[in-house]
C-alpha positions as CSV (number, residue, x, y, z in Angstrom):
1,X,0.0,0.0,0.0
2,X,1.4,3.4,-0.5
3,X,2.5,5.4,2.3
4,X,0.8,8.3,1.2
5,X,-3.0,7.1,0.9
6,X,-5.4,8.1,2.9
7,X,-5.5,5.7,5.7
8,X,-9.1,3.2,5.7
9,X,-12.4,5.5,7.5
10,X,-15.4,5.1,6.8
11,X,-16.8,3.2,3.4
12,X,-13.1,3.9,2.1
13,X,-10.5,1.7,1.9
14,X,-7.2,2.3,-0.1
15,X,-6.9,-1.3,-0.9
16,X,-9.6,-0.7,-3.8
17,X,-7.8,2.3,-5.2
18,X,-7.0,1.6,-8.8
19,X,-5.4,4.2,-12.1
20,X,-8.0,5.3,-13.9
21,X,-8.0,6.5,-17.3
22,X,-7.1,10.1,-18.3
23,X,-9.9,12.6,-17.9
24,X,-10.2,15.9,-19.0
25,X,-12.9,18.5,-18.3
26,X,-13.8,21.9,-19.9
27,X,-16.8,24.1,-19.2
28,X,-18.2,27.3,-20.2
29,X,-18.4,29.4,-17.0
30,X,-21.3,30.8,-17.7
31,X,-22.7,27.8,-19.4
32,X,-23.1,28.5,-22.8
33,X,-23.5,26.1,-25.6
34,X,-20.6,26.6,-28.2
35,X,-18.8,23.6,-30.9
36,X,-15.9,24.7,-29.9
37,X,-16.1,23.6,-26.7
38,X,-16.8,20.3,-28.6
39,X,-13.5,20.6,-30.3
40,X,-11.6,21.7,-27.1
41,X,-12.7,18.2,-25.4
42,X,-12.2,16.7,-28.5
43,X,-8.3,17.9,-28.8
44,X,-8.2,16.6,-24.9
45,X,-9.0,13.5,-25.9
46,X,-6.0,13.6,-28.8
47,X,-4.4,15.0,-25.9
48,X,-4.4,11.8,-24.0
49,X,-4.1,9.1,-26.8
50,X,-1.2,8.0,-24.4
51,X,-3.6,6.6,-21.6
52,X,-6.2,4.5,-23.8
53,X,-4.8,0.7,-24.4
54,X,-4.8,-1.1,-27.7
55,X,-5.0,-4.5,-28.8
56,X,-2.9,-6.3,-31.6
57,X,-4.2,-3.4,-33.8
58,X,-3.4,-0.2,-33.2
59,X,-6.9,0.8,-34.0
60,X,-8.8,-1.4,-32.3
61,X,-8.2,0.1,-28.7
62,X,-10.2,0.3,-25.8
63,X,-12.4,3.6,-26.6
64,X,-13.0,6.7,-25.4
65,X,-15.8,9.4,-24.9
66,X,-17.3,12.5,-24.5
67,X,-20.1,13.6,-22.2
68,X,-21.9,16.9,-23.3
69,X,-24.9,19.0,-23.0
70,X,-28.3,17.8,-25.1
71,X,-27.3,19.3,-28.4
72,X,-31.0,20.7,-28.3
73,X,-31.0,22.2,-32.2
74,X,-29.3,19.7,-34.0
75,X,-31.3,17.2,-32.4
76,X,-34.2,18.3,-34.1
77,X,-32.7,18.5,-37.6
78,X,-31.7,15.1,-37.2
79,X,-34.8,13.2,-35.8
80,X,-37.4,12.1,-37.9
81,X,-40.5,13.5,-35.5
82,X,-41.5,16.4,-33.7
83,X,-39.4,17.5,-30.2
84,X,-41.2,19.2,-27.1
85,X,-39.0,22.2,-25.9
86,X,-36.0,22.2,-24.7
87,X,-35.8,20.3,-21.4
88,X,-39.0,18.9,-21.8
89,X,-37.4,15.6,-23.1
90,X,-34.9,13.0,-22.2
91,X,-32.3,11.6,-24.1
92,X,-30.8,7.7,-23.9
93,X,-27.8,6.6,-26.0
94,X,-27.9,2.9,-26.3
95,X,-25.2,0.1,-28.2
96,X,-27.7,-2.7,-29.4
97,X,-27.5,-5.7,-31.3
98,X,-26.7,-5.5,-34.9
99,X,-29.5,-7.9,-35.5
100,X,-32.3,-6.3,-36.7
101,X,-35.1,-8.9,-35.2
102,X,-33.3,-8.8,-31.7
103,X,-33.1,-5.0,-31.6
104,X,-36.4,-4.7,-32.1
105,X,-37.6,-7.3,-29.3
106,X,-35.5,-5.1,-27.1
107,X,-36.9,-2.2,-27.9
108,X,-40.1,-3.3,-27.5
109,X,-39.2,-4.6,-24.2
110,X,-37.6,-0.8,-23.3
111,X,-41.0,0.6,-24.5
112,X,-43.3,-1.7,-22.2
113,X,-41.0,-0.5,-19.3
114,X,-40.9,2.8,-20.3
115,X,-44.9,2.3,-20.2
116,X,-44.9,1.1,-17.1
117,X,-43.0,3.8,-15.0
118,X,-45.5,6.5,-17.1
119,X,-42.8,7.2,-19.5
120,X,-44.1,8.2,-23.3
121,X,-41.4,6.8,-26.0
122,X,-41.2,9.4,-28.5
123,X,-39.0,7.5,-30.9
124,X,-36.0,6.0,-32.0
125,X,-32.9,7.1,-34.0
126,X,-30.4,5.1,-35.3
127,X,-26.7,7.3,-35.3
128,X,-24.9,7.3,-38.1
129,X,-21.8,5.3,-37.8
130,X,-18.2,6.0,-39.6
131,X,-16.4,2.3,-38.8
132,X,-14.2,2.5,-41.5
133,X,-11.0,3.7,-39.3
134,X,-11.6,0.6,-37.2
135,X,-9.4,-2.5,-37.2
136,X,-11.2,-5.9,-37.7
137,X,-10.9,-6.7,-33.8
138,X,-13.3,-4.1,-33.1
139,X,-15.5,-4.1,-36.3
140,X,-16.2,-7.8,-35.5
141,X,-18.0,-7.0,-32.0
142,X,-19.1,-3.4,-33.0
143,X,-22.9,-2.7,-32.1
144,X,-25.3,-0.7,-33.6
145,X,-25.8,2.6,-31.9
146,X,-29.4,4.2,-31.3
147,X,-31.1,6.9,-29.5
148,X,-34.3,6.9,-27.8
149,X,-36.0,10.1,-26.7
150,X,-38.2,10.2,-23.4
151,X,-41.5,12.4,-23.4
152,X,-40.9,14.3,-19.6
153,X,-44.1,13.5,-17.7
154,X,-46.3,16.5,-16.0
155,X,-45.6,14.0,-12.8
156,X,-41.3,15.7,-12.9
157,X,-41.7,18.9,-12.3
158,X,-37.9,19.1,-11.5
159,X,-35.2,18.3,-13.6
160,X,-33.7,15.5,-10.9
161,X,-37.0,14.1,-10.6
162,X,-37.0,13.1,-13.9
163,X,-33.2,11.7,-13.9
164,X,-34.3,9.7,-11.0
165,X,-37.6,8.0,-12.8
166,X,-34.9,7.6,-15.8
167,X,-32.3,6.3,-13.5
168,X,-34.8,3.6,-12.4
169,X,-35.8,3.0,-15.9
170,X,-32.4,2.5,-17.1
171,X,-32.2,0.3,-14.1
172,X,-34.8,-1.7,-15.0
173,X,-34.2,-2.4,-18.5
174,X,-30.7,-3.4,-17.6
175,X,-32.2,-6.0,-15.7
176,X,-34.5,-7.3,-17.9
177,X,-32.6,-7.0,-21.1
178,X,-29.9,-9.8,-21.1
179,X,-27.6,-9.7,-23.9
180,X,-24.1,-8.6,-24.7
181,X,-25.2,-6.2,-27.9
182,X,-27.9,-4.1,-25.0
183,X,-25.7,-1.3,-23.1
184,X,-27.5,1.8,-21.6
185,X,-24.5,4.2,-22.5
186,X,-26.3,7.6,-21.3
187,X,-30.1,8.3,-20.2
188,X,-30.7,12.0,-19.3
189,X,-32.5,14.8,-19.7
190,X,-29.7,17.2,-19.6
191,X,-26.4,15.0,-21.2
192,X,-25.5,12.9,-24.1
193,X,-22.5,10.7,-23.7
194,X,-21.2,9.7,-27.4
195,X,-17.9,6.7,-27.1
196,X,-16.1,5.4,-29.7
197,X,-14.2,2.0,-29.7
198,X,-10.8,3.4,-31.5
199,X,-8.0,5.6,-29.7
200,X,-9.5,8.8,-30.5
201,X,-6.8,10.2,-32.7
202,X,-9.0,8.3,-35.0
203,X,-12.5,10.1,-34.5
204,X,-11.9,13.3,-33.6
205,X,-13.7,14.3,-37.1
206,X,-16.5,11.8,-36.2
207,X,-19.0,13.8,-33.7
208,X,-21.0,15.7,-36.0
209,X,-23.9,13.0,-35.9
């Protein structure tokens, strides 16, 4: 154990201390919405293409990813049906199965949950995916990629009221939905978490869908 870790108190122990992976973090102070605060995070992540591990390829590594606000206006340029105002909806990024039967059943199974915690589905996106930078390692167990949007029931009338009923949904379907392809990778009504399976020297061009 190092000498210099905090000594065990409480639910802490140092024993379970482990390196993580590099993080960076960049805000707007005042909280404004700007791309190039996409492309700030974005050159942090070239940044540290040191800390994320590869395989026998050198791109097929172990990912990384970017957490952001709800790009609220492109959001509605991209989906195929109509958006309630801004904060008004959640967004869920999901990796599903590249089989189109499965991905359905699963979906269906989200919606029925959704249903059940008084959640209205308002529909399904599938992202747009560039794989060609991707060695065949990761191409051979690469999901599909979709996003569900989350009507914001009258019943929320706080923005961490609804993160809760989504945390339990996410919860839920986690539970119910057993397969490799299913994996909740965001669910939120305030951010969108986009990863990549490449060292990100290799999609640093690839956010704009």
């Amino acid at each position: 154990m190092n000498r210099l870790s905090p000594q065990p108190q409480g639910l802490y122990n140092p024993q379970y201390e482990h390196d993580a992976c590099g993080v960076g973090l960049i805000v707007h102070q005042k909280g404004q919405k700007s791309h190039a605060i996409v492309e700030q995070a974005l050159q942090i992540l070239l940044n540290l293409d040191h800390r994320g591990a590869c395989g026998c390829e050198p791109n097929s590594g172990d990912g990384a990813g970017i957490l952001i606000q709800i790009p609220d206006r492109y959001l509605r340029k991209a989906v195929s049906f109509s958006l309630p105002p801004e904060g008004q909806y959640a967004v869920g990024m999901f990796y599903v199965s590249p089989e189109a039967q499965v991905r359905q059943d699963h979906q269906t199974q989200f919606n029925q949950l959704a249903q059940e915690e008084g959640l209205t589905i308002l529909g399904w996106r599938q992202v747009p995916i560039d794989d060609s930078p991707l060695g065949d390692t990761a191409k051979s167990s690469r999901p599909h990629v979709y996003q569900v949007f989350i009507l914001r029931p009258p019943s929320c009338a706080t923005d961490l009221a609804f993160e809760r009923k989504l945390y339990i949904l996410r919860k839920r379907a986690e539970n119910a939905i057993h397969d490799s392809h299913w994996y909740a990778v965001s669910l939120s009504c305030r951010t969108i978490v986009y990863k990549a399976c490449s060292p990100p020297t290799r999609w640093a061009n690839s956010t704009q869908n």
